[in-house]
FIDREN-717554 format. One record per residue: x, y, z of N, C-alpha, C, O, CB in turn; residue number from 1. Coordinates in steps of 0.1 Angstrom, whole numbers, plus 5000, padded with zeros to 4 digits. Glycine has a CB too. Layout:
% residues N
+------+------+------+------+------+------+------+------+------+------+------+------+------+------+------+-----+
:  n_u :  n_v :  n_w : ca_u : ca_v : ca_w :  c_u :  c_v :  c_w :  o_u :  o_v :  o_w : cb_u : cb_v : cb_w :   i :
+------+------+------+------+------+------+------+------+------+------+------+------+------+------+------+-----+
:    X :    Y :    Z :    X :    Y :    Z :    X :    Y :    Z :    X :    Y :    Z :    X :    Y :    Z : NUM :
...
+------+------+------+------+------+------+------+------+------+------+------+------+------+------+------+-----+
***
This chain:
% residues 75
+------+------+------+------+------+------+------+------+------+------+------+------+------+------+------+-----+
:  n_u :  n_v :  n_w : ca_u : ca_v : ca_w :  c_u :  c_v :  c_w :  o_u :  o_v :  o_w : cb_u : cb_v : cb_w :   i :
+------+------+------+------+------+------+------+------+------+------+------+------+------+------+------+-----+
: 5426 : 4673 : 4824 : 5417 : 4669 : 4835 : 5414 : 4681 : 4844 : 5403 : 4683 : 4849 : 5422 : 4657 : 4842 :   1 :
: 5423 : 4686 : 4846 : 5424 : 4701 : 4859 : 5417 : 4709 : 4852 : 5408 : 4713 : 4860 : 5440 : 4710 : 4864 :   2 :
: 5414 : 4715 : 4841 : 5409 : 4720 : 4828 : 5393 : 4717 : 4828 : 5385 : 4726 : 4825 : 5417 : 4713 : 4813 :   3 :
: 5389 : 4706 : 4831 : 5376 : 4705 : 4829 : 5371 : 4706 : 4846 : 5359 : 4705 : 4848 : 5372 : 4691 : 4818 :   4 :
: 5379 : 4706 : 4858 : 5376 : 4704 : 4871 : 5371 : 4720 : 4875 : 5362 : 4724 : 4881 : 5389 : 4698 : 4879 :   5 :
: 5385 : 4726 : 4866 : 5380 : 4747 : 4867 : 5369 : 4746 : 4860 : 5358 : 4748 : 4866 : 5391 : 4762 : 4859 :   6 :
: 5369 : 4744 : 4853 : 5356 : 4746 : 4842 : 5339 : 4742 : 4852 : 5328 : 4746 : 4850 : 5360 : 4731 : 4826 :   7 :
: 5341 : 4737 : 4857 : 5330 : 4729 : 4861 : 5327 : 4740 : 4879 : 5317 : 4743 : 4885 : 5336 : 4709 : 4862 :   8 :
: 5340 : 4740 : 4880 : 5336 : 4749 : 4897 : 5330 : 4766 : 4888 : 5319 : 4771 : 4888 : 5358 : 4753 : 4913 :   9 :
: 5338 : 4769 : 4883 : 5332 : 4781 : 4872 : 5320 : 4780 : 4867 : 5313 : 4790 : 4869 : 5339 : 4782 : 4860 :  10 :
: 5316 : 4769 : 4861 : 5305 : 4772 : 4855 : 5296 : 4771 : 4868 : 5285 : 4776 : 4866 : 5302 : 4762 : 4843 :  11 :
: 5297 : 4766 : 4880 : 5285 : 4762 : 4888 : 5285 : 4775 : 4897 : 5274 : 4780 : 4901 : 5286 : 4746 : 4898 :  12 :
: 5297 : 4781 : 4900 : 5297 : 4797 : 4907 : 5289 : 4804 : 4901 : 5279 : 4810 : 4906 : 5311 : 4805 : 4907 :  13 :
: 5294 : 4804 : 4885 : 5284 : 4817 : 4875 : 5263 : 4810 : 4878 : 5254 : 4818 : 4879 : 5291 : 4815 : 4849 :  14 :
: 5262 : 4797 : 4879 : 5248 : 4795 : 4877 : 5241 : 4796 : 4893 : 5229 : 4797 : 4895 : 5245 : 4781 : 4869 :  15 :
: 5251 : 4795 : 4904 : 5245 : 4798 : 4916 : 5245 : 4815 : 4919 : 5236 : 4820 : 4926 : 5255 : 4789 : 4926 :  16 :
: 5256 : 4822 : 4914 : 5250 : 4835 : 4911 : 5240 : 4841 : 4906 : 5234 : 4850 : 4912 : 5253 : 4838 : 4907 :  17 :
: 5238 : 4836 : 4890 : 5224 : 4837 : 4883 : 5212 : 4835 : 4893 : 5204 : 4844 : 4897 : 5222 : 4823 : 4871 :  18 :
: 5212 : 4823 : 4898 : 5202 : 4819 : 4907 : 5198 : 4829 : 4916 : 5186 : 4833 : 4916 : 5206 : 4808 : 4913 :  19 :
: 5207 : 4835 : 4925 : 5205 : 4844 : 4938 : 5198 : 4855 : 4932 : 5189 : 4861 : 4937 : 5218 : 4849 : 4946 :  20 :
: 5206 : 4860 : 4916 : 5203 : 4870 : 4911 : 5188 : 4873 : 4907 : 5182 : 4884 : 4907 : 5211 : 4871 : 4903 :  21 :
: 5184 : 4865 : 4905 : 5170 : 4861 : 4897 : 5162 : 4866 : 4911 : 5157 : 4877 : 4913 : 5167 : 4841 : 4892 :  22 :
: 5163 : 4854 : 4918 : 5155 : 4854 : 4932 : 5156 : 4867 : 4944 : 5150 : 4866 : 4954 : 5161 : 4840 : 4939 :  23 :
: 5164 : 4877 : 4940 : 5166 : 4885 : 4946 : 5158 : 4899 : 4936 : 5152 : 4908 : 4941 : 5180 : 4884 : 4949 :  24 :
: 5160 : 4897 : 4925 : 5149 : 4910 : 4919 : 5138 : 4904 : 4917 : 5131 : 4912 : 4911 : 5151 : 4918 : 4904 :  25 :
: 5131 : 4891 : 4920 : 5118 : 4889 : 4926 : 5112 : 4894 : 4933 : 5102 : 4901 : 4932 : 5116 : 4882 : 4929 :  26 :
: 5121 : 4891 : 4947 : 5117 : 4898 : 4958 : 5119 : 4913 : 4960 : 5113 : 4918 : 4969 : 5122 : 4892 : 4967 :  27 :
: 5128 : 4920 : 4951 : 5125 : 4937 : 4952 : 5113 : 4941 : 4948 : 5106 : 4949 : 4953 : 5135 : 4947 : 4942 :  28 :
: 5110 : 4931 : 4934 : 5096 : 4937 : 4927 : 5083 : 4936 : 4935 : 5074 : 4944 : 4935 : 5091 : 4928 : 4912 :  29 :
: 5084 : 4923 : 4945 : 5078 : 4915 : 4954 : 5074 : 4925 : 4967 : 5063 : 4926 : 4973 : 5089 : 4903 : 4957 :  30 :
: 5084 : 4932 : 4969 : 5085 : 4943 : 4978 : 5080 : 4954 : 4972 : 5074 : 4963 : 4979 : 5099 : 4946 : 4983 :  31 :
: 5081 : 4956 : 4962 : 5075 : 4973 : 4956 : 5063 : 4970 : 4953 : 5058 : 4981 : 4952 : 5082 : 4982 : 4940 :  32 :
: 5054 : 4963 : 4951 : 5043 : 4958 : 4950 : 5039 : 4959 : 4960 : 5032 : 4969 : 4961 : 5041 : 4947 : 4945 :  33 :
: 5039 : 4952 : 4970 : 5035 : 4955 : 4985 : 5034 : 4969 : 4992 : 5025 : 4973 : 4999 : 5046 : 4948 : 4993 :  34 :
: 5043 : 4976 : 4988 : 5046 : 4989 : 4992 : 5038 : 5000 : 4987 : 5035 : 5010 : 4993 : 5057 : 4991 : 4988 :  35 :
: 5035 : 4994 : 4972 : 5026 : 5005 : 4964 : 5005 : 5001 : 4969 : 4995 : 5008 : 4969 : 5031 : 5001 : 4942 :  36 :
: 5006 : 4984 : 4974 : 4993 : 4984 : 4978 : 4992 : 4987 : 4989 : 4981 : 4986 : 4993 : 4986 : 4973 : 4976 :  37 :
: 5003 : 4992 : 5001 : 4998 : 4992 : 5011 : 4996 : 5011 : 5011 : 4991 : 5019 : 5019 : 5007 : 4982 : 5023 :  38 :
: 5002 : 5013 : 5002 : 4998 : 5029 : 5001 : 4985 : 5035 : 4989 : 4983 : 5047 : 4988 : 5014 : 5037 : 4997 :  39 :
: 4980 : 5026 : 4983 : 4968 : 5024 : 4977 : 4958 : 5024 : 4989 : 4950 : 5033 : 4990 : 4968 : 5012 : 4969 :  40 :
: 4959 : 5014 : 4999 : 4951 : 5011 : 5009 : 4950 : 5024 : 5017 : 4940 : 5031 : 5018 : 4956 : 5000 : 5018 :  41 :
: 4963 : 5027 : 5023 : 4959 : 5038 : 5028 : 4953 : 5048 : 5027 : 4946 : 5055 : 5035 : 4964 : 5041 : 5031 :  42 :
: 4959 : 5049 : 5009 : 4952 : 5059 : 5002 : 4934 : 5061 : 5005 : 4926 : 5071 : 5007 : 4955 : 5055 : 4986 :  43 :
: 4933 : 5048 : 5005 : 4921 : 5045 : 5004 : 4912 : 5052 : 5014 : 4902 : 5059 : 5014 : 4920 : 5032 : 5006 :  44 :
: 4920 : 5048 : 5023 : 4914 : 5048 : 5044 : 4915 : 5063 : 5043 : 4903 : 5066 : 5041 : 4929 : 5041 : 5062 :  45 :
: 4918 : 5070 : 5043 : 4919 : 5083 : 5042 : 4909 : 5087 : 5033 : 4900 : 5094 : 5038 : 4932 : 5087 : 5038 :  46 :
: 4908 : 5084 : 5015 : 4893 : 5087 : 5015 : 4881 : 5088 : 5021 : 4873 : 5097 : 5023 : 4891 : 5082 : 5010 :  47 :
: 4881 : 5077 : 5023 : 4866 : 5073 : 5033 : 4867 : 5080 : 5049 : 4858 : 5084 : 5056 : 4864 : 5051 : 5037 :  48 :
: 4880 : 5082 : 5052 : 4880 : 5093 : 5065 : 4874 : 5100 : 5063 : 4862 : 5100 : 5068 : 4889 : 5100 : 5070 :  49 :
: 4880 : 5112 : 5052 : 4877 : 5124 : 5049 : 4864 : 5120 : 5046 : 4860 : 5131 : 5049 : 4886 : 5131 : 5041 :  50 :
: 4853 : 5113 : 5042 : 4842 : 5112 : 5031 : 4831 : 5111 : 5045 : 4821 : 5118 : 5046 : 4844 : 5096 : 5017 :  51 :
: 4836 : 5102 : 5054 : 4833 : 5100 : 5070 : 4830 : 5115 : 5077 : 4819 : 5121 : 5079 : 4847 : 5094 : 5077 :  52 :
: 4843 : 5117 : 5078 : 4843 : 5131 : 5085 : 4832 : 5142 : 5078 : 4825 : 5149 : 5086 : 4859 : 5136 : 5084 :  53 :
: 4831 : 5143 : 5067 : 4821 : 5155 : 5060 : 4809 : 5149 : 5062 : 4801 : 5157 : 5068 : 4822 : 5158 : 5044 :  54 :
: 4805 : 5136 : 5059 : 4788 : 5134 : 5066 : 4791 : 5137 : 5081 : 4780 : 5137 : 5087 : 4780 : 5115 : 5063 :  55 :
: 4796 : 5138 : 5085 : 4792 : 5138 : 5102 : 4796 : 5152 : 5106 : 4797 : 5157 : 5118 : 4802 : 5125 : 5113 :  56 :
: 4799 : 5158 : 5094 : 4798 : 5179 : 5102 : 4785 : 5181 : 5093 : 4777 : 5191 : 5095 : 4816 : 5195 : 5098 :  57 :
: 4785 : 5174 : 5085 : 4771 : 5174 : 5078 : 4759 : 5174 : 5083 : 4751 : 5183 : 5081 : 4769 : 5166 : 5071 :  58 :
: 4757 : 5161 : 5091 : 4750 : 5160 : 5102 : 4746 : 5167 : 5113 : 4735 : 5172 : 5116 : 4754 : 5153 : 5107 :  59 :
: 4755 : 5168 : 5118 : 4757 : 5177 : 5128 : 4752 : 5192 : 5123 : 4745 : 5199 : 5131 : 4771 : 5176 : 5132 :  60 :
: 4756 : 5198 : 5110 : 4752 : 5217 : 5108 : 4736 : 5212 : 5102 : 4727 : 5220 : 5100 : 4764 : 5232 : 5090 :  61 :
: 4734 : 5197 : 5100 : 4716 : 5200 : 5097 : 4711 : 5199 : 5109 : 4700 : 5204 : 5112 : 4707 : 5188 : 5088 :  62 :
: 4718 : 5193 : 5117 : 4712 : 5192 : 5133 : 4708 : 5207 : 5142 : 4699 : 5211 : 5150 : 4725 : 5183 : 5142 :  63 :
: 4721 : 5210 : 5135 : 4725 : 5222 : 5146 : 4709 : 5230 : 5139 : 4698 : 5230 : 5144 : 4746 : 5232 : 5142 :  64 :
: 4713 : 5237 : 5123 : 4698 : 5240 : 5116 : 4686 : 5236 : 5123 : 4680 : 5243 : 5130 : 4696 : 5233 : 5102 :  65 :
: 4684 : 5227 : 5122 : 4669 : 5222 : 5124 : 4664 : 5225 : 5141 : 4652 : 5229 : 5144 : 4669 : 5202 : 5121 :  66 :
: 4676 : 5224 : 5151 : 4673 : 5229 : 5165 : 4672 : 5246 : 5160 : 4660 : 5250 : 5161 : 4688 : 5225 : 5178 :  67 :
: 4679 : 5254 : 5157 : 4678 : 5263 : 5157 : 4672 : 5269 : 5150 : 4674 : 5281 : 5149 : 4685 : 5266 : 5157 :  68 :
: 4660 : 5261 : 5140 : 4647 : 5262 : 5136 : 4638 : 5264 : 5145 : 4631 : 5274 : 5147 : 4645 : 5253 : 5131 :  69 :
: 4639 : 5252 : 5153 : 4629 : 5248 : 5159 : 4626 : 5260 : 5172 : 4614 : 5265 : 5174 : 4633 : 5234 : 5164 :  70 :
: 4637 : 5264 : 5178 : 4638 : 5270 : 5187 : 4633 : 5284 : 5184 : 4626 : 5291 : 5192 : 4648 : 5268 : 5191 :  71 :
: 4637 : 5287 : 5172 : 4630 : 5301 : 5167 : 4612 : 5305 : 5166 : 4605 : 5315 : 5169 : 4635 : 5303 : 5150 :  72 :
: 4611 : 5289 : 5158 : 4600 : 5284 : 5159 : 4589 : 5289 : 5174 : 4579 : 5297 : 5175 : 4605 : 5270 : 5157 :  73 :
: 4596 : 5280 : 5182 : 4587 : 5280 : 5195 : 4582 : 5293 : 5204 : 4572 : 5294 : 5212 : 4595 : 5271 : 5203 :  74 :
: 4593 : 5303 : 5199 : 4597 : 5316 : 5207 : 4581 : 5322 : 5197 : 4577 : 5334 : 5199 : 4618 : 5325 : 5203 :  75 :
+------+------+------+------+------+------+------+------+------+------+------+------+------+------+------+-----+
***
């Protein structure tokens, strides 16, 4: 009878372990996923900065050009 009482706290220790175990490299994978899209994203933001930033010196040296056309122009 004591024999099947160990048996039984044993077997439910090893499956409440299992359990945590499971549910815990979920949430690592759960976490590295997250981690890798939020650095995708950023990745991202930073593209379009930089992609941002070049039309608007872009802008600006046709701007700058075209005054300093103009002005040559007028003279």
């Amino acid at each position: 009878m004591l024999f099947f009482i160990v048996i039984i706290f044993l077997g439910s220790y090893y499956l409440v372990n299992l359990i945590l175990a499971i549910v815990a490299m979920s949430y690592d994978e759960l976490q590295k996923k997250a981690e890798e899209d939020d650095m995708a994203a950023a990745a991202e933001e930073e593209a379009m900065r930089v992609k941002t930033l070049k039309l608007k010196q872009s802008y600006y040296f046709n701007a700058y050009l075209y005054s300093s056309n103009m002005s040559i122009n007028e003279c």
